[in-house]
PLY file of the C-alpha trace (Angstrom):
ply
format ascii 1.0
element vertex 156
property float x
property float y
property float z
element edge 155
property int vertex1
property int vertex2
end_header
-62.55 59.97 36.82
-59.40 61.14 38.74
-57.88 57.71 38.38
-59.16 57.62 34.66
-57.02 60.83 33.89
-53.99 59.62 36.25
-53.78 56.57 34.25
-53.87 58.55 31.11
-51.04 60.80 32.20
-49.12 58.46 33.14
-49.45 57.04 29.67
-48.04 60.59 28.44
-45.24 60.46 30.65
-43.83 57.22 30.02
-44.44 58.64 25.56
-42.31 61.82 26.45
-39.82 59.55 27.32
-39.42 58.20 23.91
-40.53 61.22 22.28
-38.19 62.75 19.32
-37.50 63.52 16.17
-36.21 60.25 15.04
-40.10 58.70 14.66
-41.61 58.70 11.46
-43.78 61.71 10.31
-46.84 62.34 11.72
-50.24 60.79 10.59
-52.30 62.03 13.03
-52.80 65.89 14.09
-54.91 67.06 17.24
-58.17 66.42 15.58
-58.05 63.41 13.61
-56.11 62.04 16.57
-60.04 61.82 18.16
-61.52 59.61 15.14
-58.17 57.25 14.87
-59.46 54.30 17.15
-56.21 52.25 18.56
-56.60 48.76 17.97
-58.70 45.64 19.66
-62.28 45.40 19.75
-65.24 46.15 22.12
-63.98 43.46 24.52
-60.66 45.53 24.87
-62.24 48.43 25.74
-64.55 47.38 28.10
-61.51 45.64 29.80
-59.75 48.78 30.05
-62.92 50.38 31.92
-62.67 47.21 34.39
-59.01 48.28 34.88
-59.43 51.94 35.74
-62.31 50.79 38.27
-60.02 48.28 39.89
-57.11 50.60 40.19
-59.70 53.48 41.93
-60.94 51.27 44.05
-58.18 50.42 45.40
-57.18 53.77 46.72
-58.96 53.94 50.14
-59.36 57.56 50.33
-60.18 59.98 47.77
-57.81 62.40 48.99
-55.12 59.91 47.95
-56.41 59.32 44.10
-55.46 63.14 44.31
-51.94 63.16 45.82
-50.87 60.69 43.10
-52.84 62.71 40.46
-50.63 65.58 41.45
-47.09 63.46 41.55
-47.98 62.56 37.95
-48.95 66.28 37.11
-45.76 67.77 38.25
-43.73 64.83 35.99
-45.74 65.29 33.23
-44.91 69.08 33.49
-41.10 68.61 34.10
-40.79 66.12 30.84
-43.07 68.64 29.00
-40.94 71.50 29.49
-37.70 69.17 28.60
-39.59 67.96 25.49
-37.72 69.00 21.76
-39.91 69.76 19.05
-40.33 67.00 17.11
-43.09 63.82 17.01
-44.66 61.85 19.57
-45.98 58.23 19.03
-49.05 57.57 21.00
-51.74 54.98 20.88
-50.84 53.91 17.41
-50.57 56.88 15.66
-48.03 59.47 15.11
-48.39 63.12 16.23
-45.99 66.68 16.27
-45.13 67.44 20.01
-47.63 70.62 19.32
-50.77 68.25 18.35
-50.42 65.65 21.25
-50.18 68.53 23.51
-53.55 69.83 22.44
-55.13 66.72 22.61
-54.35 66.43 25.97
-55.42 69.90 26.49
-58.71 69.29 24.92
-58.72 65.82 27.04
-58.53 67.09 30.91
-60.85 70.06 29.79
-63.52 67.89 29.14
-62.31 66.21 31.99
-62.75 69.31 34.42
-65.87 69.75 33.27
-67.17 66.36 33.83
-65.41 66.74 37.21
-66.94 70.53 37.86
-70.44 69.03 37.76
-69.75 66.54 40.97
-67.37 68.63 42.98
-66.20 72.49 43.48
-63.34 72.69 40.80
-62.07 75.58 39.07
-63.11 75.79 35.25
-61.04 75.50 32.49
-59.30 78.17 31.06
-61.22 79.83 28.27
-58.06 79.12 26.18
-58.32 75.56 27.11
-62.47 75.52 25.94
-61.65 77.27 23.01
-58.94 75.10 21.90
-61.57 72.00 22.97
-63.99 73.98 20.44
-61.81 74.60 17.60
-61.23 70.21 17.80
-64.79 70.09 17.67
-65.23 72.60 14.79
-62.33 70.79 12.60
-63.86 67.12 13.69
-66.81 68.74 11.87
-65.11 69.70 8.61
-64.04 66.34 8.92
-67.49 65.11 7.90
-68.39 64.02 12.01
-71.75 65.01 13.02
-71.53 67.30 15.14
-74.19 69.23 17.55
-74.34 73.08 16.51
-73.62 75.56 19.34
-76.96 77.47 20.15
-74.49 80.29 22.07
-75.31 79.04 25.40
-74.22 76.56 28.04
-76.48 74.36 29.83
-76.87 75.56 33.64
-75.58 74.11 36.46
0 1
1 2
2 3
3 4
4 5
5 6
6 7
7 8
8 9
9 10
10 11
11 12
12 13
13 14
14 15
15 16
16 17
17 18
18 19
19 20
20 21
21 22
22 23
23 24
24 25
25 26
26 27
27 28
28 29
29 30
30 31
31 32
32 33
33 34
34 35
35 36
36 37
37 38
38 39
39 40
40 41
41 42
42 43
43 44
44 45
45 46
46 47
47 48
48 49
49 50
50 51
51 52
52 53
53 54
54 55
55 56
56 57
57 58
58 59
59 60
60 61
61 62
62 63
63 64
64 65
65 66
66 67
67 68
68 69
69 70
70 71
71 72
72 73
73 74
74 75
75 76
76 77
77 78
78 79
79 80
80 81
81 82
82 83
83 84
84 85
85 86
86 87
87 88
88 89
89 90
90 91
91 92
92 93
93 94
94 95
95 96
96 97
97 98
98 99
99 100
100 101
101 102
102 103
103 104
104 105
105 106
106 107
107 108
108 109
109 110
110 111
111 112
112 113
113 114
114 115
115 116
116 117
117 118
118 119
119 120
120 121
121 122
122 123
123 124
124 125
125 126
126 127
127 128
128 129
129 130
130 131
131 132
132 133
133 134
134 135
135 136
136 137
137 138
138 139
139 140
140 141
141 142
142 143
143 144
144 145
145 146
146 147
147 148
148 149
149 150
150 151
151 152
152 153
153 154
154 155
């Protein structure tokens, strides 16, 4: 998983590259961004999950799928803070800097989640589940099925 999010930063920082207000408008905000599915088939993606395996397993320790994990974090941040308002283009659609931001938000909170139940992590930030909930809520009004919240998370 720590390669799986690596990967998908780096993906971010090469788009803040080309990030700006020169792209066309946005089509895509940070909840339909989860229901627009980029192009190719079921071959593609299961290519893309042989990928991600290849490239963890060729790290040899843990520790190091970490290090590199953190280079990307601190770019990410640096081109983040750099970043004009504007539009981002990203996996085929076209998002405001504000909405690709949350997706990502909503993105490595799930993550750390999924990540909290193997190892000892710090949670997200409640802002960070909230803003994950809300993208739930508005997939919902959408028309997606979604599970209702009984008020309680499952135990550890």
């Amino acid at each position: 998983m720590v390669t799986h999010v690596r990967l998908g930063l780096e993906e971010v920082a090469a788009c803040l590259l080309t990030a700006g207000s020169s792209s066309p408008a946005p089509d895509l905000d940070a909840a339909t961004y989860w229901l627009a599915q980029p192009a190719g088939d079921g071959a593609d993606a299961l290519a893309g999950l042989l990928a991600i395996r290849r490239v963890a397993s060729a790290t040899r320790a843990p520790s190091t799928s970490v290090t590199l994990l953190r280079q990307v974090t601190t770019g990410v941040r640096w081109s983040v803070q750099r970043l004009p308002e504007g539009v981002v283009e990203f996996q085929g659609g076209v998002l405001a800097t504000g909405d690709f931001f949350a997706t990502w938000a909503v993105e490595l909170a799930v993550h750390q989640l999924d990540l909290a139940r193997e190892v000892d992590v710090v949670p997200p930030t409640t802002g960070a589940l909230g803003l994950a909930r809300r993208t739930v809520d508005a997939l919902a009004a959408n028309g997606l099925a979604v599970p209702a919240f009984a008020g309680r998370l499952p135990a550890s």
